[in-house]
N, C-alpha and C positions, 0 to 999 in steps of 0.2 A: 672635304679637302683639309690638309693640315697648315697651317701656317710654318712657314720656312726662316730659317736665319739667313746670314748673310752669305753662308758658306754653303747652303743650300740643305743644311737638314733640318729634317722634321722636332717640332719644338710643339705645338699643341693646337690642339683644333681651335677651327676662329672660334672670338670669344663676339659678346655685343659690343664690344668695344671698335669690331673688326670692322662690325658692320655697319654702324656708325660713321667709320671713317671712312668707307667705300663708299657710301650712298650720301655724305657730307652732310649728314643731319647728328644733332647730340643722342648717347645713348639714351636718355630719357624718350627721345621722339621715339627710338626702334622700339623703347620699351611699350609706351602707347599706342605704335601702330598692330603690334602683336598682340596685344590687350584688347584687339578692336575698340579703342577709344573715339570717342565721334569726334573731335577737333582736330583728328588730322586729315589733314587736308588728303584728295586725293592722288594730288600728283609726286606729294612726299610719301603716301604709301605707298606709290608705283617702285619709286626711287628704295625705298626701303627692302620690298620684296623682290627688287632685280640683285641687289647684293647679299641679299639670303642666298639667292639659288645660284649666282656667282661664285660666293666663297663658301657655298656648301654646308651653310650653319646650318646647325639641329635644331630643329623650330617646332619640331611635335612636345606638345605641351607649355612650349616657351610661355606665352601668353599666360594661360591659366597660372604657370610658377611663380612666374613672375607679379604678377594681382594677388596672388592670395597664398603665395609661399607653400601652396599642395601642387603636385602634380594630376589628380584626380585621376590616377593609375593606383589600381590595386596588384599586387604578386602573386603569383601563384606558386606552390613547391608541390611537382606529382610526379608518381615513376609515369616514366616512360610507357605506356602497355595499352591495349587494344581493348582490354577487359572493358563488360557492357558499365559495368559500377563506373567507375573512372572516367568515363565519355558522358553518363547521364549526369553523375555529379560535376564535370566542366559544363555542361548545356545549362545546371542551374546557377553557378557560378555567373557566368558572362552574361545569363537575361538579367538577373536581380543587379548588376554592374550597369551593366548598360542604361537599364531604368532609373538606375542612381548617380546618372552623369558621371560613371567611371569607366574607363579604360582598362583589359584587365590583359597584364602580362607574364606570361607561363613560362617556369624555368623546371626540366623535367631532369629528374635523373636514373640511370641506366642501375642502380642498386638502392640496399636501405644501408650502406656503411656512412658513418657518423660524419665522416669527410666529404661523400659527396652531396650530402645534405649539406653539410656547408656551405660549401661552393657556390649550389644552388640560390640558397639566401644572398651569399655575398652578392651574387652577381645581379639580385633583384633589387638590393638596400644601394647597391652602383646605379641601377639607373634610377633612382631616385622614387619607387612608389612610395607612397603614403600609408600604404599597409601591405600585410602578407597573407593570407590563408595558407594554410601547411595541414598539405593532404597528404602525408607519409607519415607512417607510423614512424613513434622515439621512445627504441628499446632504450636507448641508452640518451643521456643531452648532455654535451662536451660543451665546457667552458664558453667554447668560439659561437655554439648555438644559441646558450645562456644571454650572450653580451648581444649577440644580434636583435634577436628576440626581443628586450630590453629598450635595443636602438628604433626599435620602428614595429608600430602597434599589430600585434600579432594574432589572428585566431585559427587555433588545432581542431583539423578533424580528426577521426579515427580513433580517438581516448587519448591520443599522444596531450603532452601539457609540457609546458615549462615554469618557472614563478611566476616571468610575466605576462602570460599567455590567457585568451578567451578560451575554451572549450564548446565545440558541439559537436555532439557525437547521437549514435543509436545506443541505448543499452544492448551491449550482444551476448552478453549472458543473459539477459530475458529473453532474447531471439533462439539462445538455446535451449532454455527451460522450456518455450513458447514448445517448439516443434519434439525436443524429449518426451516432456509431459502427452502428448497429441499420441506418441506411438504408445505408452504406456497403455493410457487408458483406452485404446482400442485394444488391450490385452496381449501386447507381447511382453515377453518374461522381462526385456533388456535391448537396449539399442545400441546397433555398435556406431562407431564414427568415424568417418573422414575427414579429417582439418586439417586445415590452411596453414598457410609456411608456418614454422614455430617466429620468427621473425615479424610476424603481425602481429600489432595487440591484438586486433578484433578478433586473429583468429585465436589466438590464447583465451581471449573471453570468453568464445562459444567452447571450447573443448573444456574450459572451468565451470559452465553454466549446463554441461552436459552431462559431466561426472557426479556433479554435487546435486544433480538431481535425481540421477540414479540411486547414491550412498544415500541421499534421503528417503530413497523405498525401499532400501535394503538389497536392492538388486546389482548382480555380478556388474562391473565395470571390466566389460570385455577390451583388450588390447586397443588403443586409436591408432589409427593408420594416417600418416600424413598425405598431402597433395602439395598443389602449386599456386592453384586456382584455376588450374588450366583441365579443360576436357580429355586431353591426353590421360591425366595423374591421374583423372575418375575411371578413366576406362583400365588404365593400370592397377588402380585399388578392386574397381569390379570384378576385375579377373580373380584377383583375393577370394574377396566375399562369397561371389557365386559360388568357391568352391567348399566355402565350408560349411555341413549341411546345417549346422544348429541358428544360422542365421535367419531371423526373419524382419527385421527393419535395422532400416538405418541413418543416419541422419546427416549430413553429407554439405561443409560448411562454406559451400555457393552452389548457386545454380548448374551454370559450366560444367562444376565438378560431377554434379550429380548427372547433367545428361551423359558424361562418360560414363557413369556407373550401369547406369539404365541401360546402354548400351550393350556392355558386355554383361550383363545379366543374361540379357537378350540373345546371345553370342551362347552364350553357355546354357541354355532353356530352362532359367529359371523365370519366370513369369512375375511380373509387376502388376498390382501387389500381391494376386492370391499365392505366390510363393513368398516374396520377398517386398518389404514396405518404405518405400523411400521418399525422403524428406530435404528437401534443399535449404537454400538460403538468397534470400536479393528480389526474388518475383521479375525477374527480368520479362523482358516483352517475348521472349521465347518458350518463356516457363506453361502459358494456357495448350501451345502447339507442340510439346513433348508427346511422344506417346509411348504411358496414357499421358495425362495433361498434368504436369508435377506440384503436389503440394508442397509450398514455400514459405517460408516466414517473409514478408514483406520488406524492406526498406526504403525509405522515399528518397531517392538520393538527389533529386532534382532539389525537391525541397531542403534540406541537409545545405546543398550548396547556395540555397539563397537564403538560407536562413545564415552562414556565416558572412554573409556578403552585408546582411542586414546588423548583424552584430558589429561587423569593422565597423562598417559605417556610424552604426552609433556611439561608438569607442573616439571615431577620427572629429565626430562632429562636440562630441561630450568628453575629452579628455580625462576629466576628473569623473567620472562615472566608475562605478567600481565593477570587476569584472563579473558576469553574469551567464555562471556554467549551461546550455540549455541541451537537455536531452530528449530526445527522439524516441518513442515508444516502434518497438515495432510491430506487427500485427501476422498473425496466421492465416493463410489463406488455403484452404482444404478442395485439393482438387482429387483426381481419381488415381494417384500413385499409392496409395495410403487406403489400407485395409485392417480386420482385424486377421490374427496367423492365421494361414490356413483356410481364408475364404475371401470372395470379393464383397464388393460394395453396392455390386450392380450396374455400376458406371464402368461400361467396356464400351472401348472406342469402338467404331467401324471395324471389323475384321477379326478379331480376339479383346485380349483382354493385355497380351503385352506385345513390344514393338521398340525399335530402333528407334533413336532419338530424329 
């Protein structure tokens, strides 16, 4: 409810001042009883919380602000999107929150333009958390992000970084080396690649971690084909691939993407991997039931998310502590998508040796 003038327009929500004078106790007692302070008595806190919920005040976190000047709400900035990454990294996010007596509140945005990142922030640094995690990539950081950022203690997933920002992130050029290197030395000549929007760092990482380890064996850096992150784009790139014969691995930079691939491999009869050898990214929970069962480079994103939950925190709690970049190894995990050209591995699922995701 808004508080009204005389002429009956809205002028600004009640303040404790409001509530005070409704319930005829001084703001110090409102301030006490929302503190859970033990000296109040209890028929003044009856009196206190019937003109809360009278005039409508905002009392989520009041208490805590009020005591100790935090709201012990954390921020969150994430696109919008269903992807498995982005759900397992919120599930790590909110347990390491929750465990640390924080509250954690999510402001998602519909693109990666500089402005609706803004926005996003803005609207978090409005309701007052105490920190932000910022889980969208910053191809670019505009003035207005700079000053935010500045304004209220910040940590970047994804490689993204500002001056005054924490960092944690996965190395994704060793995620790319990881899974390049792996086809190589099961002896194909070259590995072609599917990456992720040119708009992601992570995915700029892996297509730099992929190239520069081919130029380092001296081998062809065949064309990269973009995607989305979405299983649609894989199965759109597959269509590609299957059709060119000289291809025999590929490396393919998430999961998602690759079961499109695997798919229209599939479609077009070229067989996984004794034709063709594919290699994803993320280890998603889907990755062991692909068929066949797809080799991934790992990322722990659960961890990732509580690992920056554990950095604000020690930032919110140590101010002067200086910032402390902490990066995430990723790990190879060799399932039966991945042969050397031209033979298997011996590991064929039930039924053949390839199959629709």
């Amino acid at each position: 409810m808004e508080m009204r003038s005389a002429g009956g327009d809205a002028v600004r929500p009640p303040a404790m001042a409001d509530v005070a004078r409704v319930a005829g106790v001084s703001p110090q007692t409102v301030s006490r009883t929302l503190s859970g302070h033990p000296s109040v008595q209890e028929s003044t806190r009856a009196k206190v919380l019937a003109a809360v919920d009278q005039l409508g005040y905002r009392k989520n976190n009041a208490a805590r602000v009020l005591s100790s000047g935090r709201s012990r709400s954390i921020g969150v900035v994430m696109l919008r999107t269903v992807f498995y990454s982005r759900v397992t990294l919120m599930y790590g996010i909110e347990s390491a929150a929750q465990e640390a007596g924080y509250s954690v509140s999510v402001a998602t945005t519909d693109c990666l333009d500089t402005s609706a990142i803004e926005d996003a922030l803005s609207r978090l640094t409005d309701q007052g958390v105490d920190g932000v995690i910022l889980a969208v990539p910053l191809m670019h950081v505009s003035r207005r992000i700079e000053q935010l950022t500045r304004s209220v203690p910040t940590v970047t997933i994804d490689g993204s970084r500002t001056p005054a920002t924490e960092v944690v992130a996965v190395d994704q050029s060793l995620a790319a080396r990881l899974a390049t290197r792996h086809l190589l030395d099961l002896g194909h000549e070259t590995v072609w690649h599917v990456a992720g929007p040119g708009e992601w760092l992570e995915a700029a990482s892996r297509t730099r971690g992929w190239r520069d380890t081919l130029e380092a064996e001296g081998r062809v850096v065949p064309p990269e084909l973009e995607g989305d992150w979405s299983p649609e784009s894989g199965y759109r790139n597959g269509l590609i691939l299957g059709r060119i014969p000289d291809v025999t691995a590929v490396f393919v930079a998430s999961d998602e993407m690759a079961f499109g691939v695997v798919r229209a491999l599939h479609e077009l009869g070229r067989r996984v991997p004794d034709d063709i050898s594919v290699v994803g990214v993320d280890d998603i929970a889907l990755a062991s039931y692909c068929s066949p069962p797809l080799t991934t480079v790992a990322q722990p994103f659960a961890e990732m998310g509580a690992l920056a939950v554990r950095h604000l925190v020690r930032h919110l709690n140590d101010p002067e502590a200086a910032p402390e970049p902490a990066a995430v190894e990723p790990a190879l995990v060799v399932r039966a998508s991945t042969a050397p050209p031209g033979g298997s591995r011996g590991e064929k699922p039930p039924g053949g040796s390839s199959g629709g995701v």
